[in-house]
PLY file of the C-alpha trace (Angstrom):
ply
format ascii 1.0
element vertex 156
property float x
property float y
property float z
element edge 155
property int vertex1
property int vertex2
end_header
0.00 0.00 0.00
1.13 3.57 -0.81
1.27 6.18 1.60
0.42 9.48 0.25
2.59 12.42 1.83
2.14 15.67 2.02
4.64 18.58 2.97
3.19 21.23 5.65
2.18 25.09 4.43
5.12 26.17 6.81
8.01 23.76 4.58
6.78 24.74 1.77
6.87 28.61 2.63
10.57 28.16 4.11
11.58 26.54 0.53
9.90 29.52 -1.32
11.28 31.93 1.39
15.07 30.72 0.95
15.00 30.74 -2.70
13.37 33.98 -3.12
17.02 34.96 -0.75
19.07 33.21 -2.85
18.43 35.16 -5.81
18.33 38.53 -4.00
21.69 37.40 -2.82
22.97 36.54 -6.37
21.58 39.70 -7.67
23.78 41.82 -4.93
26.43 39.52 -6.11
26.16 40.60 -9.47
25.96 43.77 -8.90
28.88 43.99 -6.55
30.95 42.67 -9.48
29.39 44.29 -12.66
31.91 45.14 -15.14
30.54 48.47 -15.69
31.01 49.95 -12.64
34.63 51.76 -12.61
34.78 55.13 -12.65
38.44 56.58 -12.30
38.58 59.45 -10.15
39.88 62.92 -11.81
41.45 66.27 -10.34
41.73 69.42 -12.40
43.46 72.37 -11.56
44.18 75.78 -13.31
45.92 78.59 -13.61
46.96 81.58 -16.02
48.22 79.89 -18.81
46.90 76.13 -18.72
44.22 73.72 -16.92
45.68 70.09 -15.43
44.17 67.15 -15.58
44.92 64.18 -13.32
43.00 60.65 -13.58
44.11 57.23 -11.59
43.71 54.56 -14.22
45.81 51.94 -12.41
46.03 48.40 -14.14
46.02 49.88 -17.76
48.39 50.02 -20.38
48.67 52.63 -22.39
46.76 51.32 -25.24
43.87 50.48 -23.44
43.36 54.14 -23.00
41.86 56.70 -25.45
42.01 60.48 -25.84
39.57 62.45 -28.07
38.30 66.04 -28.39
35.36 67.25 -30.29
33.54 70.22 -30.17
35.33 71.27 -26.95
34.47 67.90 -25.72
36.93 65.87 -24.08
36.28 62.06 -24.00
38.31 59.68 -22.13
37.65 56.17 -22.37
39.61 52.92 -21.83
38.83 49.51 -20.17
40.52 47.68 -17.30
40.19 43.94 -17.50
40.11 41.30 -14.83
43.35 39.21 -14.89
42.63 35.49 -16.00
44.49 32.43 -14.38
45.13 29.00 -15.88
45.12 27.55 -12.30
42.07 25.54 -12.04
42.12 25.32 -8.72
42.01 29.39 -7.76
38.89 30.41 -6.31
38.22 33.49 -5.63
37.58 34.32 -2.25
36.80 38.26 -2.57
36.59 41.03 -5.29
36.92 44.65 -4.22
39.07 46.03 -7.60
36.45 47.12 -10.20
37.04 46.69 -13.66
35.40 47.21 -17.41
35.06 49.80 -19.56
34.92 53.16 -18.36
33.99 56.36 -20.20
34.45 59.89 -18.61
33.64 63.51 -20.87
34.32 66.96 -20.02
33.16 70.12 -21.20
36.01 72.29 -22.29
35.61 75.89 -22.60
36.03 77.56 -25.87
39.47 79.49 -24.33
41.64 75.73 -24.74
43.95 75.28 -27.76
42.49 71.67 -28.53
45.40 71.10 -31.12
47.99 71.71 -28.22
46.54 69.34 -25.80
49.31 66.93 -24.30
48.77 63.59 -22.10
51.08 61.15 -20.84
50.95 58.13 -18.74
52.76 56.85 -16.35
52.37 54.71 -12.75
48.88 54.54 -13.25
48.42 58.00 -13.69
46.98 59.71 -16.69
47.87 63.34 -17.30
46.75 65.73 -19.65
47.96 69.20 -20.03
45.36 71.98 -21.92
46.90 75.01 -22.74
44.83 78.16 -22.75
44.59 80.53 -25.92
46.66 83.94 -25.84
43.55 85.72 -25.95
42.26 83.86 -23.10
45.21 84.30 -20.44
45.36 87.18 -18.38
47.08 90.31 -19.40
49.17 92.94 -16.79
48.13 96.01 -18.09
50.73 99.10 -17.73
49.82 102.22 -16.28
51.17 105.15 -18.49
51.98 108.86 -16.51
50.96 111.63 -18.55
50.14 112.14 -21.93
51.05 109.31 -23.74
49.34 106.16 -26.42
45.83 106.62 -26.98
44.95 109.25 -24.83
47.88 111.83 -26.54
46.16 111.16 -29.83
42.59 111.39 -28.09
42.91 114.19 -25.61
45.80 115.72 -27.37
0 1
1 2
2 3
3 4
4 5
5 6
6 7
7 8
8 9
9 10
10 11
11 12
12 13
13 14
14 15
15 16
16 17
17 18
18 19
19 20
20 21
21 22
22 23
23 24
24 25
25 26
26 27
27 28
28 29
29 30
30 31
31 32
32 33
33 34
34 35
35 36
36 37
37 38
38 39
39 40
40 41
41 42
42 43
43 44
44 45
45 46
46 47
47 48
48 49
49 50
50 51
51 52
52 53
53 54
54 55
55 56
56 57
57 58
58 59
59 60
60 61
61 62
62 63
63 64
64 65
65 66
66 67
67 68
68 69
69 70
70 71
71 72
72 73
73 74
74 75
75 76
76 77
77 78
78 79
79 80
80 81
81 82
82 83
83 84
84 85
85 86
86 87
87 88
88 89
89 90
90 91
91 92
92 93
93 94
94 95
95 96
96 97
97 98
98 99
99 100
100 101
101 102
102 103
103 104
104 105
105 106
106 107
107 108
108 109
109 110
110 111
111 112
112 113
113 114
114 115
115 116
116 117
117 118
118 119
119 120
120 121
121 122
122 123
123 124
124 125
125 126
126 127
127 128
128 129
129 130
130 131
131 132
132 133
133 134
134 135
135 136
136 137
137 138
138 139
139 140
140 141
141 142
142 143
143 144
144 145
145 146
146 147
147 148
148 149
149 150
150 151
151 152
152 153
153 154
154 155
């Protein structure tokens, strides 16, 4: 004779309960480690003649980084990729470097000489150096005693 079983509301509600956790754990897992969330952090700095920008990119080569301006828009995009091991047997016990592709864009005013711009790498750090038109740089302006320059030929 078979015995016909059946599994109480309160098992049943557990099961649904701990599975409905797992996933909302494996969705904070995945977005814990979701490629697209690295963001390199940027200082800029100016003064009379030039603005300076700084960005830690560490973990890239220099090819994996790239450098355009258009329309006074400065783009800087590159990708950092997770280092893959042969060794089967490595498991991964934590993750807290982020890495992907990345994409950072600036406004530039109108006052930068976009055909002088400069970068360089090095140590993880990316540099760029944007020079400032003529026009835009500040000027000392003399202070003439007496009659002289315009105001001779004006007031004369």
């Amino acid at each position: 004779m078979r015995m016909l079983t059946t599994t109480p509301y309160w098992t049943t509600r557990n099961l649904a309960s701990g599975i409905s956790s797992m996933f909302d754990e494996m969705e904070h897992l995945t977005k814990i480690y979701d490629d697209r969330d690295f963001t390199p952090a940027c200082d800029l700095t100016e003064n009379d003649t030039h603005y300076f920008m700084s960005m830690d990119v560490p973990g890239l080569q220099k090819d994996d980084i790239k450098i355009d301006i258009t329309n006074n828009l400065l783009t800087v995009s590159g990708e950092r990729k997770r280092a893959t091991s042969n060794d089967s047997n490595r498991k991964f016990q934590l993750f807290e470097r982020r890495y992907g592709f990345f994409k950072r864009s600036f406004s530039l005013p109108s006052s930068i000489e976009s055909a002088k711009v400069e970068a360089r790498y090095e140590n993880g750090v990316l540099e760029l150096y944007l020079p400032k038109t003529e026009t835009a740089r500040p000027r000392k302006i003399e202070i003439q005693d007496g009659k002289s320059g315009i105001f001779e030929r004006l007031i004369g």
